[in-house]
C-alpha distance (Angstrom), angle and dihedral (degrees) to the residues before:
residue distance angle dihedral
X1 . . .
X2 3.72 . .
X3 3.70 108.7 .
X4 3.70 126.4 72.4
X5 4.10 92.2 -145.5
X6 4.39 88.3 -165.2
X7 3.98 93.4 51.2
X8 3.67 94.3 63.0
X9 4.00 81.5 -140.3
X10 4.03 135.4 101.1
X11 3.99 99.7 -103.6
X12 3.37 132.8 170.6
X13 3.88 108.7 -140.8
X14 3.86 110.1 167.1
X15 3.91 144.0 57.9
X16 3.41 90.8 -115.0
X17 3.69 96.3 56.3
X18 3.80 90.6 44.4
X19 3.25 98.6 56.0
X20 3.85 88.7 41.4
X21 3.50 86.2 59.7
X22 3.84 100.6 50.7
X23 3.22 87.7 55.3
X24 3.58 95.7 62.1
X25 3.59 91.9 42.2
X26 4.44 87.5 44.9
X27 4.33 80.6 64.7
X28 3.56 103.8 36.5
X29 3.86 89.3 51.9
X30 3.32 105.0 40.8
X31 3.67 88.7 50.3
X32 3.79 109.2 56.6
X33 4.28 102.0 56.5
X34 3.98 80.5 61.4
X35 4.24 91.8 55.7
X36 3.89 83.0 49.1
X37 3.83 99.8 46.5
X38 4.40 84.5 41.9
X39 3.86 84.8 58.0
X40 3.67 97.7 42.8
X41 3.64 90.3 48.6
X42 4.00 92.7 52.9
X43 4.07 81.8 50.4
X44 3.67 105.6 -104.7
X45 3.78 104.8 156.6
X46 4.04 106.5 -104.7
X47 3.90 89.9 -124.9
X48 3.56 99.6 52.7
X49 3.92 86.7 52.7
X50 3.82 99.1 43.8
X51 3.67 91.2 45.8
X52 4.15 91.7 55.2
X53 3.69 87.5 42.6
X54 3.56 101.9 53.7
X55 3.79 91.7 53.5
X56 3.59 91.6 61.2
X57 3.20 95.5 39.3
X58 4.07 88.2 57.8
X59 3.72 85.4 52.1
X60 3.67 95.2 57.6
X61 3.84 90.8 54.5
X62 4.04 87.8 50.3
X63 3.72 87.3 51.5
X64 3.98 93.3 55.8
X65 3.70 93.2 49.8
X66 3.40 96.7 54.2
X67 3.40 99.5 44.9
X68 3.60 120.6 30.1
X69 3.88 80.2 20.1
X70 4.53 96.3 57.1
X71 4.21 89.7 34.5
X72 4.27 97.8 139.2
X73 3.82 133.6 -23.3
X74 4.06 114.5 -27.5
X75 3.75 110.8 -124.2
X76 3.62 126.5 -167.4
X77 3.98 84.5 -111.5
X78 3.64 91.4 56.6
X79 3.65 110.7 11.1
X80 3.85 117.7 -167.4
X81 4.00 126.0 -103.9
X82 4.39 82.5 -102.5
X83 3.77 92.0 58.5
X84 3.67 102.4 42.1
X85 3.58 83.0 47.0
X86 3.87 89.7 63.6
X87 3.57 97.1 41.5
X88 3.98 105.1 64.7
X89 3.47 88.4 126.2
X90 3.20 88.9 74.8
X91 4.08 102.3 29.3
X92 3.71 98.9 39.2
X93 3.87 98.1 120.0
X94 3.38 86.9 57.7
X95 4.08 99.9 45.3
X96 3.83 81.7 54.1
X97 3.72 99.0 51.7
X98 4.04 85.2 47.8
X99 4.35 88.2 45.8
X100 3.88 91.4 54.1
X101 3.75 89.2 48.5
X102 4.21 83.6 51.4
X103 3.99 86.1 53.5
X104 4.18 96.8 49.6
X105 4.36 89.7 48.0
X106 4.05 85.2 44.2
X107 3.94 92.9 46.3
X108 4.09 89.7 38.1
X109 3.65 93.8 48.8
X110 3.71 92.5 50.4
X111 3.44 95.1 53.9
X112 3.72 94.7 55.6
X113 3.86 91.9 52.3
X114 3.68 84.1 67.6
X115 4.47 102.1 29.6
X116 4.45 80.0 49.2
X117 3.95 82.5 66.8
X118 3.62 94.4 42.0
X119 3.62 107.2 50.0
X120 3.53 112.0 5.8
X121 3.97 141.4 -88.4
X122 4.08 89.7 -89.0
X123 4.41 99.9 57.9
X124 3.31 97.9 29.9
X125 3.86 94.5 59.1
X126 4.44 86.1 35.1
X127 3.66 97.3 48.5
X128 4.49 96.5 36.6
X129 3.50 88.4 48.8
X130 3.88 100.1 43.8
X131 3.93 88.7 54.9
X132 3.89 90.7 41.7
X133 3.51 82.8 63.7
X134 3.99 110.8 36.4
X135 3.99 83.9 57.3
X136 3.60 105.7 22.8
X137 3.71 97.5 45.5
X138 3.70 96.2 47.8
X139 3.87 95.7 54.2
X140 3.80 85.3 47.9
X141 3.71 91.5 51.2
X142 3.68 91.3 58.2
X143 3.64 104.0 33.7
X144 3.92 85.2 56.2
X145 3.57 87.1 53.5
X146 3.48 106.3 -126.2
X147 4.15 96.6 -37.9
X148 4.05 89.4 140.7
X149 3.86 127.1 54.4
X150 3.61 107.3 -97.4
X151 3.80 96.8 -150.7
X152 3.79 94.7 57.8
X153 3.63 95.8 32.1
X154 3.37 92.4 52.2
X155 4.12 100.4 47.0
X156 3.78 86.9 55.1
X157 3.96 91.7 50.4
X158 4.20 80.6 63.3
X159 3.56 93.6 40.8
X160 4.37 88.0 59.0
X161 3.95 82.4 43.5
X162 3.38 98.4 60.2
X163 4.58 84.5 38.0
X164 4.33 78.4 65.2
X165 3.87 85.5 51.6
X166 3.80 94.8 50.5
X167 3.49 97.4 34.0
X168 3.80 88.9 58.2
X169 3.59 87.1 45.2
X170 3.85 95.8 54.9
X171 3.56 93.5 40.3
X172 4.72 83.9 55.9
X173 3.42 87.4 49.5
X174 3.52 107.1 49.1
X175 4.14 89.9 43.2
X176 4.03 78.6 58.8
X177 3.83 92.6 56.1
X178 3.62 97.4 41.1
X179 3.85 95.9 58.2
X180 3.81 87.0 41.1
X181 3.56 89.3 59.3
X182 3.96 93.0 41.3
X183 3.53 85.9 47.6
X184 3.62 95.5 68.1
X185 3.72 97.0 56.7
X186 4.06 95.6 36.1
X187 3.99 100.8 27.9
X188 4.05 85.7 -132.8
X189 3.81 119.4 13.2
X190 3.85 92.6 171.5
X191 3.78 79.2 86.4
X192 3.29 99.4 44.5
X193 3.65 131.4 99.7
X194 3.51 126.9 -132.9
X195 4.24 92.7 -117.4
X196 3.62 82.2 45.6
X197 3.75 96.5 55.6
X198 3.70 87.0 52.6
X199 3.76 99.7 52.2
X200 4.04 89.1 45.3
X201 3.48 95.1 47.2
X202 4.36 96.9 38.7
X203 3.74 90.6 -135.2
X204 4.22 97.4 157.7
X205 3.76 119.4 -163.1
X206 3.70 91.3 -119.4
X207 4.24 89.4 57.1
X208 3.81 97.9 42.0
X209 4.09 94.6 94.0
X210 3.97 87.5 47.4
X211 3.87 89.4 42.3
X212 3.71 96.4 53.1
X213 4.12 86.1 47.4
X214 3.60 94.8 60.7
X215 3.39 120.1 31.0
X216 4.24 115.9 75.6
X217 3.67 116.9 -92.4
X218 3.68 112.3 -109.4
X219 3.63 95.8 30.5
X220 3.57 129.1 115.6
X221 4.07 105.6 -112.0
X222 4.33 80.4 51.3
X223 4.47 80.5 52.1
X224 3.96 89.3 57.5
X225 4.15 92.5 34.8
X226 3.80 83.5 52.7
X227 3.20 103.5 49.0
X228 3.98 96.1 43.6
X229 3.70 86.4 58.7
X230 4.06 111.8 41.4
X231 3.72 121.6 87.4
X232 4.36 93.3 -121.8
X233 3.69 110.9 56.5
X234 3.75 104.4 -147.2
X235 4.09 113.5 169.4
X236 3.40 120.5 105.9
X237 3.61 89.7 21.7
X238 4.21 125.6 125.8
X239 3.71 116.6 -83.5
X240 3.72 85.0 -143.5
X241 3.95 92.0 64.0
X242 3.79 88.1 64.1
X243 3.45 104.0 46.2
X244 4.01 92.8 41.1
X245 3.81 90.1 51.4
X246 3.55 90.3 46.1
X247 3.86 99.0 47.2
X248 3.54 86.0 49.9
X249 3.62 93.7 58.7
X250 3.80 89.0 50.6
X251 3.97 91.3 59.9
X252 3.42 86.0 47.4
X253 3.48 103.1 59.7
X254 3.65 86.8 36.5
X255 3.79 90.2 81.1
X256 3.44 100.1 55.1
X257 3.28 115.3 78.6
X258 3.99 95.4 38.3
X259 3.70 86.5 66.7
X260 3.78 98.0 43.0
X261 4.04 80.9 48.4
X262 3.97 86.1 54.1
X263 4.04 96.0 44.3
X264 3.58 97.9 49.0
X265 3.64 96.7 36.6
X266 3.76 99.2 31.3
X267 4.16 92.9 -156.1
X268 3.90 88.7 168.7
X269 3.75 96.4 52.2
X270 3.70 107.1 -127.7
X271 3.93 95.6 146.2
X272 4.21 111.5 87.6
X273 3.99 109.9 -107.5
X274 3.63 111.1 -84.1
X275 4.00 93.6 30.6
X276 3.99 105.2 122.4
X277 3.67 109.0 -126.6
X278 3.62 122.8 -112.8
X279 3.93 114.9 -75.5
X280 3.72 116.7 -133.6
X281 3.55 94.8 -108.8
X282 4.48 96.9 58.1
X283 3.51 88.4 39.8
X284 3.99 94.3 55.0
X285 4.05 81.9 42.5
X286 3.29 94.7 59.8
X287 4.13 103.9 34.8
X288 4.13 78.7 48.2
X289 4.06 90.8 52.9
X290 3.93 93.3 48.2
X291 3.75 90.0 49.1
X292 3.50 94.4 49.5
X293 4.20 96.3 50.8
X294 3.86 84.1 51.3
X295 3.14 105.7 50.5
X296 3.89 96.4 45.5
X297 3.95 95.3 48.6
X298 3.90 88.2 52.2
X299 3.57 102.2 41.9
X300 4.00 94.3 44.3
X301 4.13 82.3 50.7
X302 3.39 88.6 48.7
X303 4.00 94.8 57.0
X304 3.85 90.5 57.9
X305 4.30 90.8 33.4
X306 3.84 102.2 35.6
X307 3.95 121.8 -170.4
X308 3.82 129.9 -157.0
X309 3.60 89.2 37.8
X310 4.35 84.0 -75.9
X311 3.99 105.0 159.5
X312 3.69 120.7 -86.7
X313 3.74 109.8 -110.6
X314 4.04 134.9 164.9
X315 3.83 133.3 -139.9
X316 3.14 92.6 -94.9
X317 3.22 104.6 67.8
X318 3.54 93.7 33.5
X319 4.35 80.7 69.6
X320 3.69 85.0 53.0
X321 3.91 98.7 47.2
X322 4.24 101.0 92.4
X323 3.78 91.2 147.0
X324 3.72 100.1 114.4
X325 4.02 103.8 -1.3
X326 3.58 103.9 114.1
X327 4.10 78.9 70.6
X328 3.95 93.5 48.1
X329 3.60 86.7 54.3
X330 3.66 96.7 49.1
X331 3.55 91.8 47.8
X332 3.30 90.5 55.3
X333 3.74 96.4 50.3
X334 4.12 84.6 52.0
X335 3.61 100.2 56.4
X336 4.30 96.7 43.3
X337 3.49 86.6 50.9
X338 4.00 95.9 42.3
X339 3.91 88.3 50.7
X340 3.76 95.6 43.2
X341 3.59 95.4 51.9
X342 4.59 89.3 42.5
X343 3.57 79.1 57.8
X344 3.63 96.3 45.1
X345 3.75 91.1 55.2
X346 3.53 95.8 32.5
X347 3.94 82.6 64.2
X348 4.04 93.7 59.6
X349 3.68 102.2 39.1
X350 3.77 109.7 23.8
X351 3.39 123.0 -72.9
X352 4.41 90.8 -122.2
X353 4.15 80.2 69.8
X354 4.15 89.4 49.9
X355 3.47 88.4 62.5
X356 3.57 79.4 73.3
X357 3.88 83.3 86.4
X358 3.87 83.0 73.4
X359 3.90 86.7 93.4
X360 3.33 88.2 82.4
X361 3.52 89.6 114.8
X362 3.77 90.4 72.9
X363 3.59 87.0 66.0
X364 3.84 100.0 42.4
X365 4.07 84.4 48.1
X366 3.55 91.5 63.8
X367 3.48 95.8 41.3
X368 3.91 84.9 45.6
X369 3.72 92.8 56.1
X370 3.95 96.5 41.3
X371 3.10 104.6 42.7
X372 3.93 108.5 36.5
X373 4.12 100.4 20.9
X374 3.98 87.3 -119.5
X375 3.82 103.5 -176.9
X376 3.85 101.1 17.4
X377 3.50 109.4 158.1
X378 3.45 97.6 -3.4
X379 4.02 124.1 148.8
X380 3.79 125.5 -74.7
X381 4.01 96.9 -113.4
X382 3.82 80.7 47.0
X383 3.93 88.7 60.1
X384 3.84 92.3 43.0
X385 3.27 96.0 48.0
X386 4.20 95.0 54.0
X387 3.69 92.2 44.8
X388 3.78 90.0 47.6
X389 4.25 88.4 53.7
X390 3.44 94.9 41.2
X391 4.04 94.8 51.3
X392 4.01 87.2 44.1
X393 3.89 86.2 50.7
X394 4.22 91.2 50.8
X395 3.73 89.1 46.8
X396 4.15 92.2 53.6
X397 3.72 92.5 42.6
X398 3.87 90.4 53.3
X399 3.79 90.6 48.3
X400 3.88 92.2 55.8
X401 3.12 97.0 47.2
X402 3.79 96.4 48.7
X403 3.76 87.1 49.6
X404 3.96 88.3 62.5
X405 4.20 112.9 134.4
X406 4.17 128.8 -168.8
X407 3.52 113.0 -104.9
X408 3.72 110.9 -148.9
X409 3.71 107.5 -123.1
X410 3.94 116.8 -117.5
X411 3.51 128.1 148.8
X412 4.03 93.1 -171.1
């Protein structure tokens, strides 16, 4: 079903397959922003766990192209991920479409490290996603010339429109309940700092594990013993740093897979006639090996230059910091093998319908809720509100995948 036996190469060919491997790709990325925001919330620095991260996550792209991408004998039809890696003097338009693509995930993803601390697992993954798609989704659309339906692709582009509208919503209303609830121990914590929080509330650095064990999730003594412990202090800060940081991210990752779209599929002909275009496999090699150079010169700059008021650190004792990076790693591991398999069914049935992978947040919700008891005791519109975004979310995600077309496979 899966394997193009002439090609020599690991292909995906059929519906079936592609949706197969969205599905994959739906678990694996909806999975690793919720390892991040667990570590963050235990207070492991954000750069010490997006540096170990990205180098797995750069391993997972080298383990695609040498596998799926050296399956058989390479042809000059389908040439292997080894010979298209020797030929970029020929291919090199497209290696730097897929590169730039490398630099929006790496710019995207670092921006939700931060927006995960901000406003919570649940909108961050909503409101990204939604704008991944409403941008990233229409370029597709048209760049793949008309692969999807455009009616049903289309009416679940304004179904993740109005998920941005609710997400923002939920993410207003639970800000309201939190400083309600803070309220009642501090009588205003909008003007509080967080040291001040700490020395009105005497939560001590040596009680903050026993604190966050016994008081109930969602209340407001577990807001303070939260706070005192994660890495990113966030109360009293703007609503509107959040949501910028976070709709920032969403452009971000908007980009990327319109330019791995154009350097696999090469619709504005930059490649020489004759030149083989770029196989899934060297493409995701090098959009993997551009995000991976990014993200470690910013995040080692940003443990001598913090921002958000995160602690300063220094490589060295980023080396030293294994509390917590057996998860970095694994997140890592998720999300390169979540993005090489999007792009591996994006390939076979259009890569508008992989955006379909965008309901990631479904995932991360539930990991969101379980894991870190995001929206305990929160208000009644607040609970409305997140069940109304996540059932707009499900309906979108079910229109792009039933808009889903067959690409015909050609490599030339």
């Amino acid at each position: 079903m899966m394997i193009a036996q002439e090609l020599g190469i690991y292909v995906v060919e059929s519906k079936g397959g592609a949706i197969l491997c969205l599905l994959l790709s739906l678990l694996c990325l909806g999975t690793w922003p919720a390892l991040m925001a667990l570590l963050e919330r235990r207070g492991r620095l954000p750069q010490h766990t997006y540096l170990d991260y990205s180098i797995t996550n750069f391993l997972a792209a080298i383990f695609i192209a040498f596998v799926f991408g050296g399956i058989g004998e390479s042809t000059h039809e389908a040439p292997s991920f080894i010979t298209q890696f020797t030929q970029i003097q020929d291919n090199w338009p497209s290696v730097l479409f897929a590169m730039a693509g490398g630099v929006g995930l790496s710019i995207g993803n670092l921006a939700t490290q931060y927006s995960l601390a901000f406003v919570g697992l649940s909108v961050t993954e909503v409101t990204a996603a939604s704008i991944t798609v409403v941008v990233g989704t229409t370029v597709n659309y048209f760049l793949d010339n008309g692969l999807n339906r455009a009616d049903i692709l289309f009416s679940g582009v304004g179904c993740f429109l109005v998920a941005v509208c609710l997400g923002s919503a939920v993410h207003s209303s639970n800000s309201a309940d939190i400083k309600a609830k803070l309220g009642k121990l501090s009588g205003d914590c909008e003007t509080v700092t967080p040291e001040e929080c700490q020395r009105l509330f005497g939560v001590e650095e040596e009680e903050e594990e026993k604190e966050m064990e016994n008081v109930k999730e969602g209340s407001a003594a577990f807001l303070i013993a939260l706070e005192n412990k994660r890495a990113i202090k966030v109360l009293g800060k703007s609503m509107v740093v959040g949501l910028g940081i976070t709709f920032f991210a969403g452009l971000s990752f908007s980009l990327f897979s319109p330019l791995f779209n154009l350097a696999t599929n090469d619709q504005w002909h930059t490649l020489k006639q004759g030149v083989p275009k770029l196989i899934v496999y060297t493409a995701f090699f090098y959009f993997s090996l551009s995000c991976f150079v990014i993200a470690v010169a910013l995040n080692i700059s940003f443990l001598y230059k913090p921002v958000l008021d995160s602690p300063r650190s220094s490589f060295r004792e980023y080396l030293s910091d294994w509390n917590g990076r057996g998860w970095a790693l694994a997140a890592g591991l998720l999300c390169g093998f979540g993005n090489g398999l999007q792009f591996m069914g994006g390939q076979a049935a259009g890569y508008a319908a992989s955006d379909a992978v965008q309901a990631l947040p479904l995932v991360s919700t539930f990991w969101g809720i379980y894991l870190f008891g995001e929206y305990r005791r929160s208000s009644t519109r607040t609970y409305a509100l997140l069940v109304g975004m996540l059932v707009m979310f499900t309906v979108a995600v079910g229109l792009l995948m039933a808009s889903a077309g067959e690409r015909e496979t050609r490599f030339t």
